[in-house]
Each structure stands twice: as C-alpha cells, then as structure tokens.
C-alpha positions as CSV (number, residue, x, y, z in Angstrom):
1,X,167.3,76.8,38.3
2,X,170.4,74.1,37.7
3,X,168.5,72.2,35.2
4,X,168.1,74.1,31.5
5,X,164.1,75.1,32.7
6,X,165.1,78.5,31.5
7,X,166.8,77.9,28.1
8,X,164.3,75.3,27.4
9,X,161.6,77.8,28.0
10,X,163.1,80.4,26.2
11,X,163.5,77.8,23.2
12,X,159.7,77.3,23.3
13,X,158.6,80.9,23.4
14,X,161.1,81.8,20.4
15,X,160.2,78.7,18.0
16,X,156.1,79.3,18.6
17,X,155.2,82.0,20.8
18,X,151.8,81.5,22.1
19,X,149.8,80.3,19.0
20,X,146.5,81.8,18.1
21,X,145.0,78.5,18.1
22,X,146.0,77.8,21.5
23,X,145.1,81.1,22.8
24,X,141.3,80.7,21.5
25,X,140.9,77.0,23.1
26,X,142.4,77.8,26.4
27,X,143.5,81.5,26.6
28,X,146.5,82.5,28.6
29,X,146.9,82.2,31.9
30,X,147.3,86.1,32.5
31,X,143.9,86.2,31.5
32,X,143.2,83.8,34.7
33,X,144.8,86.7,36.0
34,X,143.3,89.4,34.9
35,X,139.3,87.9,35.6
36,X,140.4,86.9,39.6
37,X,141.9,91.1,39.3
38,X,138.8,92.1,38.1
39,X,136.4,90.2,40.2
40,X,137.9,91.4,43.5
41,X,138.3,94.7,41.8
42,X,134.2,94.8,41.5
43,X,133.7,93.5,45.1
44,X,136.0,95.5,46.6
45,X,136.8,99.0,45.1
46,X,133.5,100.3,45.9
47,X,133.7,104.3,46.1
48,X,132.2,104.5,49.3
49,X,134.5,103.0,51.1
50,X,137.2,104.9,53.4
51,X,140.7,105.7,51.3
52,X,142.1,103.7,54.0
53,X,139.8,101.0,53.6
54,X,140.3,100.2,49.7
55,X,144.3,100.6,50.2
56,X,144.1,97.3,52.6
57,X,141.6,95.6,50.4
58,X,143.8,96.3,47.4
59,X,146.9,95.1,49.1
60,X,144.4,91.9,50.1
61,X,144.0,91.5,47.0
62,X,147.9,91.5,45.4
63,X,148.3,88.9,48.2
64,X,145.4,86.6,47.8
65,X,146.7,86.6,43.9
66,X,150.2,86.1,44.5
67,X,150.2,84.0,47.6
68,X,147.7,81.6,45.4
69,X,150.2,81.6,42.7
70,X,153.0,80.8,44.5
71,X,151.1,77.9,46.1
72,X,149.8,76.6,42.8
73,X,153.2,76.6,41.3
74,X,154.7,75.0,44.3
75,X,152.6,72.1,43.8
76,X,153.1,71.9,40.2
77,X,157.5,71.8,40.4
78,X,156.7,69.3,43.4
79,X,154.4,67.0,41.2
80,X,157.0,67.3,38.5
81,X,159.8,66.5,40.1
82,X,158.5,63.1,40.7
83,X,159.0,62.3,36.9
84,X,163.1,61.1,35.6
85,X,164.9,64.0,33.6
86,X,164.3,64.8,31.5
87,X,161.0,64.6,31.7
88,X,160.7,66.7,34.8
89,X,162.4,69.6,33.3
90,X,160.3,69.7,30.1
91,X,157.6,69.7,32.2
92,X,158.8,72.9,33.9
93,X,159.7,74.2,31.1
94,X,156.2,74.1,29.6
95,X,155.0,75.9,32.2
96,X,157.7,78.3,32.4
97,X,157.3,79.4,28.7
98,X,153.9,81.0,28.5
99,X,155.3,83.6,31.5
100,X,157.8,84.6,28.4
101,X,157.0,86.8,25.6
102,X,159.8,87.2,22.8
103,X,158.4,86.3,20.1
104,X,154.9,87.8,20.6
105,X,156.4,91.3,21.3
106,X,159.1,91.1,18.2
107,X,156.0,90.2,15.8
108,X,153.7,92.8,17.3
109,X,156.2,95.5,17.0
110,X,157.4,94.6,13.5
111,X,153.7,94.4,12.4
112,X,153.6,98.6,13.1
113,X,156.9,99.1,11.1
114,X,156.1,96.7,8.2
115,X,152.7,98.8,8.1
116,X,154.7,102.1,8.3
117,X,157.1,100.9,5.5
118,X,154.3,100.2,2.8
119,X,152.3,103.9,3.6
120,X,149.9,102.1,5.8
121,X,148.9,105.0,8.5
122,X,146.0,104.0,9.7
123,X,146.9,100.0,9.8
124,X,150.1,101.2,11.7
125,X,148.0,102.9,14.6
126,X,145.7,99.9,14.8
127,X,148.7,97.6,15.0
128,X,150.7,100.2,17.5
129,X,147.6,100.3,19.5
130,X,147.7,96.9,20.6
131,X,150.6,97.3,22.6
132,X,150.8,101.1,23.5
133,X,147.7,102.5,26.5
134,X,147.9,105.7,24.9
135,X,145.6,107.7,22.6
136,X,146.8,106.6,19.2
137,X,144.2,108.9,16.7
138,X,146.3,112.0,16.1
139,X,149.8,110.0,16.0
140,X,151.9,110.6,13.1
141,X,154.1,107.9,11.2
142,X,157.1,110.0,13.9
143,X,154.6,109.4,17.0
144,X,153.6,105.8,15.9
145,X,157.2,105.1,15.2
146,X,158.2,106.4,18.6
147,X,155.4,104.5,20.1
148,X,156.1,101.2,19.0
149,X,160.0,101.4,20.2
150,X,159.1,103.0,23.3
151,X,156.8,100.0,24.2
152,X,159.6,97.5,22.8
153,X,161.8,99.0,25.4
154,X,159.9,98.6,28.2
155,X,158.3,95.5,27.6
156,X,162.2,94.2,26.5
157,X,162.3,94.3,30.8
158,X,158.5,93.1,31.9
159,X,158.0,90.5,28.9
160,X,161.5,89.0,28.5
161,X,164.6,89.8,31.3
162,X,162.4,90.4,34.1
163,X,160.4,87.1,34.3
164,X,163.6,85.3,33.1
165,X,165.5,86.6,35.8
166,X,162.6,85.6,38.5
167,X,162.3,81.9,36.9
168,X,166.5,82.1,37.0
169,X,166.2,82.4,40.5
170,X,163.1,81.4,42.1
171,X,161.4,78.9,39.5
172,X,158.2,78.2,38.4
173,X,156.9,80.5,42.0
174,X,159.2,83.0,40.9
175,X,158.3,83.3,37.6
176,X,154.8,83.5,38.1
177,X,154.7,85.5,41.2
178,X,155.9,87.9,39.1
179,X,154.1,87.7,36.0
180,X,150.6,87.6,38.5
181,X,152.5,91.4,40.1
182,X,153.0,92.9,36.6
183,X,149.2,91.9,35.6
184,X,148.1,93.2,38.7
185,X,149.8,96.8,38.0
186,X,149.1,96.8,34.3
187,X,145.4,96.8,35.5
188,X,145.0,98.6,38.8
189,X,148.6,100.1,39.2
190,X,147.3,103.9,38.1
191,X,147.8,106.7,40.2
192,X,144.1,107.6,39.1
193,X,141.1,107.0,40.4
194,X,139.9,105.0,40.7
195,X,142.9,102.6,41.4
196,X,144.6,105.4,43.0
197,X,144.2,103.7,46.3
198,X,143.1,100.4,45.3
199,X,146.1,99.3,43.3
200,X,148.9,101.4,45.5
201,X,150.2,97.6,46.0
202,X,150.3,96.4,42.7
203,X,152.4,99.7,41.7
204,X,154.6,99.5,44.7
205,X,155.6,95.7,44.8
206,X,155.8,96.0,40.9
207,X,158.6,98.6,41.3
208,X,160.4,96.2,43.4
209,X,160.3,93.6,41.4
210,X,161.2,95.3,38.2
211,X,164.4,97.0,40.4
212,X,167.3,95.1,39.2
213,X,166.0,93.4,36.1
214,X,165.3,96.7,34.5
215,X,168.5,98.2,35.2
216,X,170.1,94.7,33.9
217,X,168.2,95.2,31.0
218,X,169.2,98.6,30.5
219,X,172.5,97.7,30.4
220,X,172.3,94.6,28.2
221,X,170.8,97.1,25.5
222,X,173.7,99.5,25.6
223,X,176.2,96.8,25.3
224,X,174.7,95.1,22.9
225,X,174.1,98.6,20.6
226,X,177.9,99.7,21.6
227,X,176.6,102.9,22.8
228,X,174.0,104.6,24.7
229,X,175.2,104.3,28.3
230,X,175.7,108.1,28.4
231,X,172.0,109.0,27.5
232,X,170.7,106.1,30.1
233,X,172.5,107.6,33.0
234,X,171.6,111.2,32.5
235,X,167.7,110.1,31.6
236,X,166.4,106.9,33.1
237,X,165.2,109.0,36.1
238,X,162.7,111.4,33.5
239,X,160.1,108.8,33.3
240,X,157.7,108.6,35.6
241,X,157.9,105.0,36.5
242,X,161.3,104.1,38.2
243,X,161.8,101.4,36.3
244,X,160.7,101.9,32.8
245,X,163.0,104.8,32.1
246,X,166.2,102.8,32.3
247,X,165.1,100.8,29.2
248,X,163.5,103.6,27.5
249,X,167.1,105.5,27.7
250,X,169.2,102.9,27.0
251,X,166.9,102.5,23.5
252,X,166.9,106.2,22.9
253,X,170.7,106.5,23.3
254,X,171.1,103.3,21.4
255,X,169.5,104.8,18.6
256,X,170.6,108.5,18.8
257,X,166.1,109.3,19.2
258,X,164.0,111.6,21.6
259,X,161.7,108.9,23.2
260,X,158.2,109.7,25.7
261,X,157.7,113.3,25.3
262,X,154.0,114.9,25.6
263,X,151.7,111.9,25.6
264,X,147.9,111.6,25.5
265,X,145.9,109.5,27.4
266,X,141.6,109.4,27.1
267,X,141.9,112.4,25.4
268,X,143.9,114.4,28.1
269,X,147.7,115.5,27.2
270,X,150.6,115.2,29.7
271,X,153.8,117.2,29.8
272,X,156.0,114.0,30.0
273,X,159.9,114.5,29.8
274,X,161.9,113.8,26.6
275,X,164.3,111.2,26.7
276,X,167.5,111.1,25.2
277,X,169.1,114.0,23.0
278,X,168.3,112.8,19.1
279,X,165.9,113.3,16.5
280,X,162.2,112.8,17.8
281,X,161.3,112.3,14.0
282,X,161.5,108.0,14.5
283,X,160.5,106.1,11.3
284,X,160.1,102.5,10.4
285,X,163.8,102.6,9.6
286,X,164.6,103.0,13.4
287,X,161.8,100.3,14.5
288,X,164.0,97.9,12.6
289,X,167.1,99.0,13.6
290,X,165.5,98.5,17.6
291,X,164.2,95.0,16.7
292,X,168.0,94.5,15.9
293,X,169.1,95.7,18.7
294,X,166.3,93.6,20.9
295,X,167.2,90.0,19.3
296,X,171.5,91.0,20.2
297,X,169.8,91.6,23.8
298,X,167.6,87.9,23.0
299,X,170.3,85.6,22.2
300,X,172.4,87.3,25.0
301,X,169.9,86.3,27.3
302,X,169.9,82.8,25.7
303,X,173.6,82.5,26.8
304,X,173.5,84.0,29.6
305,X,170.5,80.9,30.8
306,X,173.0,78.6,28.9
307,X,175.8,79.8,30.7
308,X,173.9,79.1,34.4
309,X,172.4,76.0,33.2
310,X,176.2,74.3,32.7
311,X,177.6,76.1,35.4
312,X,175.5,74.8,37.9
C-alpha cells in the first residue's frame, strides 16, 4: 500500500495492542473466524462421510471463508476511500491493526519469563500454556523456557511479518485473507483425525502463504542477532511444518539453544527433531535475550513499512 496503512497500523498495535476491554465488548474478529470455522466444521465433518467427500467440503469451506473475507474487505477500502486523507488511511489502518499482533505476543511471552525469574513454576506453565498447543504439566523451567521462545519464533512470522507483508502488498483483502487462512489451519490444519481430511486445505494454502514471509522472517532474525544463519540453513527443514522451522532455526542459532525436540501432545510423546546445536537447558535469561532479539526484528519491520510508504 502507497499510503502509510502499514506503519499506521503497526503504530496502533504497538502503543495498545488489543485491549482487554475491547476484546470483552466486541471480541476479535478471529473469533468471527473461528465460530463460521466451527459451524461448517459441525455440519460438514461428519464421520460418515467418504474421505473424498470431507476433503471437498473442507476445501468449500477455506473458500467460502476466504472468498467472504476478501469480499467484505473489498467493500470496506472501497467505502473508505471515499473519505479525504487522511482520513481514509486512518480508517484502513484501523482495520489493518487488529490482523497484527506485536504487542500481545511480546507481553504474553514475557509474562512466562517474568514468572520463571521470580520461582514461579507453576504460574510459568499456566502463562506458557496460553500460547503453546502442547502438554505443558511435566515441563520444567528448561522445557517452559524452551516453549515460550519456540512459540515467539514462530508466531514472530504468523502474528507480525507475515500478515504485514500480505497488507504490504494486497491491503486490507490481503491482510485478512490471510489472517482468515492461518485461523482456519490453527483449528482444522492437523494431520489427525479428525481434520486429517477435512482441513487438508487450510494446511496446504497456509503453507503457501507463510512461503516467503517465513523465510523473510528468518532472515530478519539472524541479521538482526548477527549470527545464526549457519544453524537456519542446516535446520529449518527438521520441523515438520515447512515453514515454521526457518524461524525456529534462525532463533535457536541466534541464541546458541536446542529448540523442538521430543514434544507431548494429549498425553502422547513425539520424537520431533532437535533444532540448532546449543544448550537445550533455556532459562528466563534467554526468553529475554529473544524478546530482544524480536523488538531489533519489530522496529526493522517498522522501517522497512516506513521505507515503502515514502518510496512510493
């Protein structure tokens, strides 16, 4: 976008987030998400249905959701462009910001070290929890540590540089389009039943659109960090997802750690790949030293929307 939409909305979600207040009058609009996921999900995921059957109803349903997305934020930059900047782009902006996620993921993942660094155990899994899908019980302050910059690796791609790059270049549709994909696979993208079928889409088209931003974001990390590149192009391809392990490695050679690892998940372990070639013993000391590393890879970002906005 030529007008400062993305800086604007990247000013927003850095100076207030998406306030608690807000979120109980109205909610987010992921969650608008997430209910239209669900309700097709009931209707449609039935288990006696053909395999075949529930892969074309799932992939129905990724493009009822993001074909009505697109549509409804069509209609909003048209409507707004019929107001005088800068009115127009504040507007935008507005409704850019809640598709970014900054500040929420910097607070939730300093909560888990903060916790950590007063002895707090069990507050630190409850915290960790809230952004990690994995059993969290038996973690100890290494695994919780571990946990918490895992997840702010990943989500550094899906919360921040991905949807950034999608509003960079397609707008408000582009944005949400892709914000409406990541919900979609974050709920039904599982290679388990029973989504197995159902949310082959959601996976699939999530992989694409994650493809350059997570390797862009991979990048961004080791540059900022001064290190790390080795580590990210000998392990990004151990993760399962194609996409997450680029940021994963970056972080775990940014910080000289042993990131993923053996994982449990509803009470089942998996024989998941280590990561990078460090310690696996993380503490809250390296949460903070990530954070750091995550708000170089922020205001790098900020420029770089800067940088487009005046270039343009």
């Amino acid at each position: 976008m030529a007008e400062p939409i993305a800086l604007l909305a990247l000013g927003l979600d850095a100076a207030i987030g998406w306030p608690a207040a807000l979120y109980r009058r109205i909610g987010h609009p992921v969650g608008a998400f997430a209910r239209f996921i669900h309700a097709l999900d009931t209707r449609w995921n039935r288990t006696g249905y053909h395999d075949a059957t529930r892969q074309w109803l799932g992939v129905a349903t990724v493009a009822l959701l993001v074909g009505g997305t697109i549509l409804l934020a069509i209609a909003a930059e048209a409507l707004l462009a019929l107001l005088p900047a800068p009115w127009s782009w504040i507007g935008l902006a507005a409704l850019a910001w809640p598709a970014l996620a900054q500040r929420s993921l910097y607070e939730h993942v300093r909560a888990v070290a903060q916790h950590l660094e007063r002895g707090e155990r069990e507050a630190a899994r409850t915290a960790v929890a809230q952004i990690v899908g994995r059993d969290v019980a038996s973690l100890d302050e290494a695994g919780i540590a571990r946990a918490a910059i895992e997840s702010l690796a990943e989500s550094f791609c899906d919360a921040l540089a991905a949807p950034l790059f999608w509003l960079v270049l397609g707008g408000l549709p582009g944005v949400w389009a892709y914000k409406a994909i990541n919900t979609a696979d974050s709920l039904i993208g599982h290679r388990e039943e029973p989504y197995r079928r159902f949310g082959w889409a959601a996976a699939r088209l999530d992989d694409v659109v994650n493809l350059i931003p997570a390797r862009l974001a991979a990048l961004l990390l080791c540059a900022v960090a001064g290190r790390g590149l080795r580590i990210l192009l000998r392990d990004a391809h151990r993760h399962a997802s194609p996409n997450a392990g680029w940021t994963e490695a970056a972080m775990a050679g940014a910080l000289d750690l042993r990131l993923a690892g053996p994982v449990c998940y509803d009470g089942v372990w998996h024989a998941k790949e280590w990561i990078g070639a460090g310690r696996a013993e993380a503490s809250a000391q390296d949460i903070a030293r990530a954070l750091r590393i995550y708000t170089r890879a922020c205001l790098i970002l900020w420029i770089i929307a800067g940088g487009i906005a005046w270039a343009l």
